[in-house]
N, C-alpha and C positions, 0 to 999 in steps of 0.2 A: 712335198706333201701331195696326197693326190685327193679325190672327193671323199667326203665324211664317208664313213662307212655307216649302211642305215641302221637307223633304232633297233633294228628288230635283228642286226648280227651283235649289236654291240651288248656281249654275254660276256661272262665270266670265261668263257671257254677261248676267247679270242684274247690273246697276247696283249698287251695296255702298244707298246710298240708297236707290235703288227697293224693297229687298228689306224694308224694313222698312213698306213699302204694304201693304193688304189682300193676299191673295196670291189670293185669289179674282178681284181685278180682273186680276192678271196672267194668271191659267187665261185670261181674258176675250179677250187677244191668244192666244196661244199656241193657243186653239181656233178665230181666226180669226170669231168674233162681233162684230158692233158692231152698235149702234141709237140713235138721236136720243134726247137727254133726252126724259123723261115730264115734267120738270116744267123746261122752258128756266128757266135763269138769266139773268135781266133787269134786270142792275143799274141801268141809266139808262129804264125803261122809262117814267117819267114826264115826262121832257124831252122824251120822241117823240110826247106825246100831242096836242100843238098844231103844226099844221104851216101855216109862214107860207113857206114860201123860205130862198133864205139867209141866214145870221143871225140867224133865230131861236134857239131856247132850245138846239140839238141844240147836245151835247159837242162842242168842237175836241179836236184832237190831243195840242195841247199842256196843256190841261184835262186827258188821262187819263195823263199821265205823272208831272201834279200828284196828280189823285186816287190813285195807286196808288204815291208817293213813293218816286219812283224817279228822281229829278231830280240826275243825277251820280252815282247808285250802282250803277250797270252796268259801271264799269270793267274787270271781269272777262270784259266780254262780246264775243262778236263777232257783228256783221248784215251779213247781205247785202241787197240789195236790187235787182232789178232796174228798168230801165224810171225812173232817177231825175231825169232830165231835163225834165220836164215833165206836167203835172197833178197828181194825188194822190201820184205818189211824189216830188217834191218836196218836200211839207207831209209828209209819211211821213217821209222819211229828215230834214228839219230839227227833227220832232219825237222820233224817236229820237236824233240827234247831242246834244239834252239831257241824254241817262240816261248821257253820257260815254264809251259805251259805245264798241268798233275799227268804224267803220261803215265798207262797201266798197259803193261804187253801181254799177251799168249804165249803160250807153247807146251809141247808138249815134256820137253825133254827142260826143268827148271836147274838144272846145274847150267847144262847147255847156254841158258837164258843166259842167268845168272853174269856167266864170262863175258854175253854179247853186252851187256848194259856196262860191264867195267869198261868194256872197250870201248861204248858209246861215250863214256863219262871221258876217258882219258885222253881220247883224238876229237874232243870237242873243241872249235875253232875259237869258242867264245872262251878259252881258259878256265880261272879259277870261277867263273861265276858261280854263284850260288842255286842254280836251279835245282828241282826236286829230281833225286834218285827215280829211275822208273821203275816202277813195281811189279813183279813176275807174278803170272795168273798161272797156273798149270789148266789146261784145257786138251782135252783128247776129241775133237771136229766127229771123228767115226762112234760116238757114244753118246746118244740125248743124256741118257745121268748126268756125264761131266758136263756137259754144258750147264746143266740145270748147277749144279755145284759148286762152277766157277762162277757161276751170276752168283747164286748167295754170297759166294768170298768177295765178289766184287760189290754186291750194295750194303757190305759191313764196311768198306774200305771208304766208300763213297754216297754221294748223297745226291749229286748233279752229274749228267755226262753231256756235254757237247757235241763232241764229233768221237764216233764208231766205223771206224774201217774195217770191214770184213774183209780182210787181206789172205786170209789164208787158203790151200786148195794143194787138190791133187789131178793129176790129169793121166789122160790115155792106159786106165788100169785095165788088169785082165779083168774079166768078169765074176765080180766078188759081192757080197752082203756084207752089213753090220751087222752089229747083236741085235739092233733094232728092226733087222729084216729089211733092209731099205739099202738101193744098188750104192758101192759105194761112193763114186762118184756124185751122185746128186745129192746122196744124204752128207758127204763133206761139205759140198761147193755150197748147198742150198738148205739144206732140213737142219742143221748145224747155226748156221747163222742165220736163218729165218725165227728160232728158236732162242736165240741169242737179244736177239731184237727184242720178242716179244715181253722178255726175260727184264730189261733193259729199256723197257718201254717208258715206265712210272718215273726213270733217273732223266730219259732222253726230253720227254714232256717236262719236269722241274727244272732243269739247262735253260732250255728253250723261257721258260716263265722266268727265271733269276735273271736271264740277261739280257731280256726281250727282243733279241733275234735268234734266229735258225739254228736247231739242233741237227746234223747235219749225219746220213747212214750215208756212206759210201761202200758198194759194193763192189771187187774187182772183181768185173768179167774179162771177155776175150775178144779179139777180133774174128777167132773160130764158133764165136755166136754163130754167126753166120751159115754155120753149117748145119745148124738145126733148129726146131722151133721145141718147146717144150711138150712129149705127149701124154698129156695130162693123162688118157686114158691106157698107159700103157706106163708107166715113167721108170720103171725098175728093169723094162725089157723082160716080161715074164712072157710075153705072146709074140714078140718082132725080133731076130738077128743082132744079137748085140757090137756093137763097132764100135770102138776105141774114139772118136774122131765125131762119130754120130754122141756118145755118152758124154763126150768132153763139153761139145754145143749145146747141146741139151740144159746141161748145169750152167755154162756160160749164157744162157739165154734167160734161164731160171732169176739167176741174179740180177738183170736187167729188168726182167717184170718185178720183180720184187720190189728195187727200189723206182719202181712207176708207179707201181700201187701202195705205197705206203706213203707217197709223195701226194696222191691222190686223198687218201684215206685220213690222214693226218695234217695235210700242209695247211690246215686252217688252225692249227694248234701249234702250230711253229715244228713241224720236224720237215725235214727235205730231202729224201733220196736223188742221190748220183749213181752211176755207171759208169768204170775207167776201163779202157782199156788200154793196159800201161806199154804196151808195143813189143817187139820181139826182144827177148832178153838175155846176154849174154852170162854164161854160168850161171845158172838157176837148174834145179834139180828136179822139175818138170816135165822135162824128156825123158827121164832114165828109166821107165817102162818100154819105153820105144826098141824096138829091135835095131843093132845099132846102124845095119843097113838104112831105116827108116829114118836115125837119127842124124845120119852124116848128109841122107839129101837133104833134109827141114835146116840142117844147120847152111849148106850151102845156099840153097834157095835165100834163105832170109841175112846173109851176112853183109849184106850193105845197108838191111833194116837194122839190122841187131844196135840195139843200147845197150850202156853199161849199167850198174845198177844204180849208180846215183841218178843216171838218166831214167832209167826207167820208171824210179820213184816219184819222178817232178808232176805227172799228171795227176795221181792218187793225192800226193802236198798239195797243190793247188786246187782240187776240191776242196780240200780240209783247210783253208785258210784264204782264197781269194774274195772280196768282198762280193764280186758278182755273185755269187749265192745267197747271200743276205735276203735278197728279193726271190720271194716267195715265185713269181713268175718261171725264175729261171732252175726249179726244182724238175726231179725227171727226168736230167739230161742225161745222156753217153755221151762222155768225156774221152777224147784220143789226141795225142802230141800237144797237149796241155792246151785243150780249147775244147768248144764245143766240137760234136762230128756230124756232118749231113749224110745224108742219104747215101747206100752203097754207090760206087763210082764205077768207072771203065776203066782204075785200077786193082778193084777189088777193095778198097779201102772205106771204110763207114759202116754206119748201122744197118741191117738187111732189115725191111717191111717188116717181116716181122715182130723186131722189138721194141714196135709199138702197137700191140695185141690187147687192147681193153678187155676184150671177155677170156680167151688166151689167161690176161694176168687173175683176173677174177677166179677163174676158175682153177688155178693154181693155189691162189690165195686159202682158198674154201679145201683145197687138197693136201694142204702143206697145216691146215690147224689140228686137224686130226691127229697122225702119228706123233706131232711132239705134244700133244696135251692141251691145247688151246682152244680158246671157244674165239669163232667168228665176229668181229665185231664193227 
């Protein structure tokens, strides 16, 4: 327990739970401050020390649901998931359908789903348990409508959501628009699921109150964050050279201020943005825009990073289920090789300055309510 939290926080708006946290970390939202751990927490940071490919030593998915023994005792809980049809959110959503937990996936293609959940259900290590069938959402990411019309199908299904992985995405496309007028890269990776949220917002706030800890947005971005900062005044490339690589960081940075400011914005009402960046991934279908000269060096360069996809899943599972997040403190973070990440390195590894951009996120925030329908709040 940490010091009373005073008279004048203790409101109906404040979690019964929560209020019994330092109350100093609450001032922390409510004055609208965040900053990167001083000191990341790195609980597997020795398994990341030797880098062979895939199958090496790096935690699977299903390894952090062991280690944080949560194997069928989430039944209280509900996940969303988008993007569950293929690559990491597959190994994603088959490793949370372990914790028993009401799991609801995306996708676009619902027969497609459909086949992946039989096949979650019948390579389930847990056997005959009785957990809940996960449930197919048809979402199309390139179109506010469908968003707006998988959230209505999803708050008829549901009533409460916990944790919301925005997993889904597209990368290094040629130079395209939506019907919504919006490039399509940022409006998949970011106007999409920023719309989602807010969509999601009423369930993610009732979560957070039924079980008085942390409703938790995890967004996956990139380690090609890094390659760009979001240009708010410019974001669709309608006045600056569009690059594949520059479009890709853009939205990868997009989703990192997102969940900072909504960690911000909300963390005094129980919700908590993450940032994962789930690390180089072997067979995933995120290169195949790439010209394949482009793609054979990005595969070479990165083959001693590459994980497999169980591996790749374990960092996205353990936002979505390690207790370190319960505390309000530890919302905000970018997440890499299943731990906290510090500051870019002199291997190129970590967060760039950047993606801790208060007016940066701010002014995203205020740019991103417009085109999907939202009022600033």
């Amino acid at each position: 327990m940490g010091e009373k939290l005073p008279e004048a926080l203790q409101s109906k708006r404040y979690i019964p739970d929560l209020v019994d946290m330092n109350w100093k970390q609450v001032l922390r939202f409510t004055k609208g401050t965040l900053s990167p751990p001083k000191s990341p927490y790195q609980p597997y940071a020795k398994l990341h020390k030797t880098l062979d490919g895939p199958g090496d030593s790096h935690p699977t998915a299903l390894q952090i649901i062991k280690d944080n023994d949560v194997l069928g005792k989430l039944t209280n809980k509900t996940i969303l998931i988008t993007g569950g049809s293929s690559g990491i959110g597959v190994t994603t959503a088959a490793a949370l359908y372990e914790t028993g937990a009401k799991v609801l996936i995306t996708a676009r293609d619902i027969p497609k789903l459909e086949k992946v959940i039989d096949g979650i259900i019948a390579n389930s290590p847990s056997g005959d348990r009785a957990f809940p069938r996960p449930e197919p959402i048809e979402l199309h990411l390139d179109s506010l409508q469908s968003v707006r019309d998988a959230a209505k199908l999803i708050k008829s299904k549901i009533s409460t959501l916990n944790i919301l992985i925005n997993n889904a995405g597209v990368a290094f496309l040629p130079y395209c628009k939506t019907i919504d007028g919006l490039e399509t890269g940022i409006a998949t990776n970011h106007f999409a699921h920023f719309l989602l949220f807010q969509e999601l917002k009423p369930l993610l706030l009732a979560g957070a109150k039924e079980s008085g800890s942390t409703s938790r947005i995890i967004n996956l971005s990139s380690g090609i964050h890094r390659m760009s900062t979001v240009h708010v005044e410019d974001i669709n490339f309608e006045k600056r050279d569009y690059d594949v690589y520059s479009a890709y960081g853009q939205s990868k940075t997009a989703n990192v201020w997102m969940a900072n400011a909504l960690t911000r914005k909300y963390g005094a009402q129980g919700l908590t943005g993450l940032s994962v960046h789930p690390g180089v991934i072997s067979m995933t279908g995120l290169g195949r825009h790439l010209s394949q000269e482009d793609l054979d060096a990005l595969v070479t360069k990165t083959a001693k990073k590459a994980k497999s996809l169980e591996q790749g899943a374990a960092t996205t599972v353990w936002a979505a289920v390690s207790s370190h997040f319960r505390d309000l403190g530890n919302g905000g973070r970018y997440l890499a090789e299943v731990g906290e990440a510090g500051p870019v390195d002199e291997k190129g590894e970590g967060y760039a300055m950047h993606a801790y951009d208060e007016q940066g996120e701010e002014k995203l925030w205020r740019l991103s309510c417009e085109p999907v329908g939202v009022q600033d709040d």
